[in-house]
Legacy VTK file of the C-alpha trace (Angstrom):
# vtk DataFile Version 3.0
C-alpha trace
ASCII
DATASET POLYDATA
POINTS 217 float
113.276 55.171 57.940
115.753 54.974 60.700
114.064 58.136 62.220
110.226 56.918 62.375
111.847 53.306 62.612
110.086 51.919 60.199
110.986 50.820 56.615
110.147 53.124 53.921
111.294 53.919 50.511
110.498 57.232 47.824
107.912 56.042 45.449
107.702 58.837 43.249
108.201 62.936 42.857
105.310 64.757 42.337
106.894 68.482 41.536
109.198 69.430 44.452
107.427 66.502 47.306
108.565 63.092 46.900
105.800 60.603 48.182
107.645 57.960 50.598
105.904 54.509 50.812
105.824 52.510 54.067
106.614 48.466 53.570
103.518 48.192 55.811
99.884 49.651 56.371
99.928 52.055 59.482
97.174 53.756 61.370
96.183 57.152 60.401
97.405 58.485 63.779
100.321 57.151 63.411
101.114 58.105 60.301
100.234 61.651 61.765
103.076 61.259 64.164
105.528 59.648 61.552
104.556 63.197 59.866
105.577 64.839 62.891
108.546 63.528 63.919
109.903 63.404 60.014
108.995 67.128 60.136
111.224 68.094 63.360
114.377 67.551 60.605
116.210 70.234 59.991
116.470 68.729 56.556
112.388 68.391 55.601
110.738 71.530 55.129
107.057 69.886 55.811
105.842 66.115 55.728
102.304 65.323 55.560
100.473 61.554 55.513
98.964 60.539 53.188
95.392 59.799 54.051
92.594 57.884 52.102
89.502 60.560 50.481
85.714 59.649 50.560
82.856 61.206 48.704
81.096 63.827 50.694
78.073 66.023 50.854
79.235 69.522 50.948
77.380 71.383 48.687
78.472 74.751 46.570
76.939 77.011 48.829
79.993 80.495 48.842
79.495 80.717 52.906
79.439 76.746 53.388
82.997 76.801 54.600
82.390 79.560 56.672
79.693 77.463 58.511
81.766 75.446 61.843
78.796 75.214 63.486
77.624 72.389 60.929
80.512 71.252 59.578
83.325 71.634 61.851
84.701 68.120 62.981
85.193 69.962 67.130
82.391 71.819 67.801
79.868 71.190 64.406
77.756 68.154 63.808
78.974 66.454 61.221
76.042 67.646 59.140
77.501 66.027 56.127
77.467 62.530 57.060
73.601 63.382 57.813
72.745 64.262 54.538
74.619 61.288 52.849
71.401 59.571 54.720
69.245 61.514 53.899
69.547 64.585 51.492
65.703 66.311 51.409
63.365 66.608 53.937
60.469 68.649 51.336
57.194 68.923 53.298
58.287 69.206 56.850
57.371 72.058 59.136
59.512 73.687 61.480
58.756 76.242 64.453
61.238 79.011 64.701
60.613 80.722 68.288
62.859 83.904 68.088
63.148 87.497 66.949
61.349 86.872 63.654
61.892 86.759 59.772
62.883 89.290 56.495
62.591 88.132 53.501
65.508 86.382 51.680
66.218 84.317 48.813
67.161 81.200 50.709
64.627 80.903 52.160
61.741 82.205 49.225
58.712 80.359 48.900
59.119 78.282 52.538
58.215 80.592 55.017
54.673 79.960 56.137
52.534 82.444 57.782
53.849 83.123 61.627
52.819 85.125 64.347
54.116 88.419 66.292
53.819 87.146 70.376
55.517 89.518 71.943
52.806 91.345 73.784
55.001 94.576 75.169
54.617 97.150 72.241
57.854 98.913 73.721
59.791 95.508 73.203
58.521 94.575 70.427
59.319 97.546 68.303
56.788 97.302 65.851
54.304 100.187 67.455
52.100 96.944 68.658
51.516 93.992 70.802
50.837 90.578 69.448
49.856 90.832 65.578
49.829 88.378 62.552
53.116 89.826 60.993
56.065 87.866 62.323
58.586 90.668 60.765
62.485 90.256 62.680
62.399 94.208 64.004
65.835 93.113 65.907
66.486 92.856 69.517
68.207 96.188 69.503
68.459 97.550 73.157
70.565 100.756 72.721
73.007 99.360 75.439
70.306 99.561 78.438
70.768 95.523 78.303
73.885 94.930 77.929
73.914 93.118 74.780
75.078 94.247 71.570
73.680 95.578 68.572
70.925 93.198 67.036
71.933 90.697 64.219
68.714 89.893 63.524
68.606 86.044 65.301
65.808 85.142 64.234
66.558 84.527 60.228
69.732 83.914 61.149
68.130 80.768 63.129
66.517 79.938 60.385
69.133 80.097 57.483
70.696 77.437 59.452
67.609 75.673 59.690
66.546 75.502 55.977
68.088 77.595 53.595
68.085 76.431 50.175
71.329 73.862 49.704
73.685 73.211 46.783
72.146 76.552 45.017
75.182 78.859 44.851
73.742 81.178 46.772
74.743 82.209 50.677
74.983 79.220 53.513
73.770 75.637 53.194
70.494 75.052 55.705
70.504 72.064 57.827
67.269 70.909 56.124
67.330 72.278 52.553
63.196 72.180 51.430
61.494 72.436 54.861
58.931 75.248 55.562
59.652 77.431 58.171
56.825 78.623 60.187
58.607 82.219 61.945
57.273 82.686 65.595
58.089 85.852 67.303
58.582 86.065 70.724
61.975 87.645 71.365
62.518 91.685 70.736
63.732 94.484 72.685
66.110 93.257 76.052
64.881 89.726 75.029
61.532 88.363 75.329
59.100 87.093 78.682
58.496 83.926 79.080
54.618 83.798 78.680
55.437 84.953 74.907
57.953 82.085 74.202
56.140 79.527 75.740
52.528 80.869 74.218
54.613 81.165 70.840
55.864 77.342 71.397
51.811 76.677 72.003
50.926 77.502 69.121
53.687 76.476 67.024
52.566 72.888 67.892
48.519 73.414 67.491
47.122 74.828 70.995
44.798 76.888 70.876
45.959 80.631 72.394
43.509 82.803 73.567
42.892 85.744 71.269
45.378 84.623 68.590
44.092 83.023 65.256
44.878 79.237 65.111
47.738 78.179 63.685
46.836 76.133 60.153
50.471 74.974 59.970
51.082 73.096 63.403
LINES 1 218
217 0 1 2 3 4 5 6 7 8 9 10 11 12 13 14 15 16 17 18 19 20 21 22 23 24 25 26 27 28 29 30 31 32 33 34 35 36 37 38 39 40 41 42 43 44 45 46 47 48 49 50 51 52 53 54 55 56 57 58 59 60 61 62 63 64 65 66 67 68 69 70 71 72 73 74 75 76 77 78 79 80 81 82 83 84 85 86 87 88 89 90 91 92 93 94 95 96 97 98 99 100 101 102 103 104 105 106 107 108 109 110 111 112 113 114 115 116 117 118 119 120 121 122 123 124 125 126 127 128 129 130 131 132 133 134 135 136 137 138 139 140 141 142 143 144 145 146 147 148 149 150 151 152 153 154 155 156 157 158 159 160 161 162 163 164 165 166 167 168 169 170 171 172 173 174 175 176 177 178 179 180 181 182 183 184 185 186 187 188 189 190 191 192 193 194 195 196 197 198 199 200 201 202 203 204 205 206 207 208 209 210 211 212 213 214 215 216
């Protein structure tokens, strides 16, 4: 008590920690530096506040905890606190301009039928130019770019888009339930950017010049 200077007393032992109970209500930062300074001692081997728990969303996804990008509290979005607001989002579309799609469980039964806009056939990798079949051949460019081996961006994009949540299978999606309508426009070295932005056309409705309309807009 002297040390953190305020008045405290051992409440109870649980195994080998004894929980110490402050005479008043702190701050949680302060109790973080209480923590600290209690830990400097020679004598305590680690102190830790105590802090209150809340319910949460995070789901039982295996690779959810391997997922900062949505749930790390520095550089994620706080995804949980989203879905506590709103859990589903069944029925929405969403546009994913990239390298393409594969097939994969998370994702069964929501991908919608895309379109291949890259309109190179040497970057696209597919023997062809623009074609109905969306497939993620990988940007793979053999070093002449400067990039590294293909990870295949475009169903990575859209596992974190909408992979199927809470169903013990590989990541947690942002929006578990929407459709995802694959637009290809990035392959070999990367992609121009007629493709992307005719591929960005059409994901929204407009009409593109030799290319089927899109029934999914």
């Amino acid at each position: 008590g002297s040390r953190i200077g305020v008045a405290l007393e051992a409440d109870r032992q649980v195994g080998n920690v004894w929980v110490l109970n402050l005479k008043s209500e702190q701050p949680t930062a302060t109790l973080a530096e209480f923590a600290a300074t209690l830990q400097a001692d020679g004598d305590v081997q680690y102190a830790d506040p105590v802090r209150r728990a809340f319910p949460s969303a995070a789901p039982n996804d295996p690779y959810w905890s391997t997922q900062w990008s949505l749930n790390g509290g520095t550089a994620g979005i706080n995804i949980e606190t989203a879905w506590q607001l709103q859990p589903s989002t069944n029925g929405l579309t969403v546009a994913v301009i990239d390298t393409g799609i594969l097939p994969h469980p998370d994702l069964e039964g929501r991908v919608l039928p895309g379109y291949d806009f890259i309109s190179d056939p040497d970057r696209a990798r597919d023997g062809n130019g623009r074609d109905p079949n969306p497939r993620d051949e990988g940007d793979w460019s053999d070093g002449e770019c400067g990039t590294a081996p293909s990870f295949f961006h475009g169903l990575f994009v859209a596992g974190l888009i909408g992979a199927n949540t809470n169903n013990g299978v590989g990541i947690a999606g942002i929006a578990s339930g929407v459709n995802i309508l694959p637009v290809r426009a990035l392959g070999r070295c990367g992609g121009t950017s007629e493709d992307v932005l005719e591929g960005m056309l059409w994901a929204a409705g407009v009409r593109i010049a030799g290319v089927p309309p899109n029934p999914n807009p």
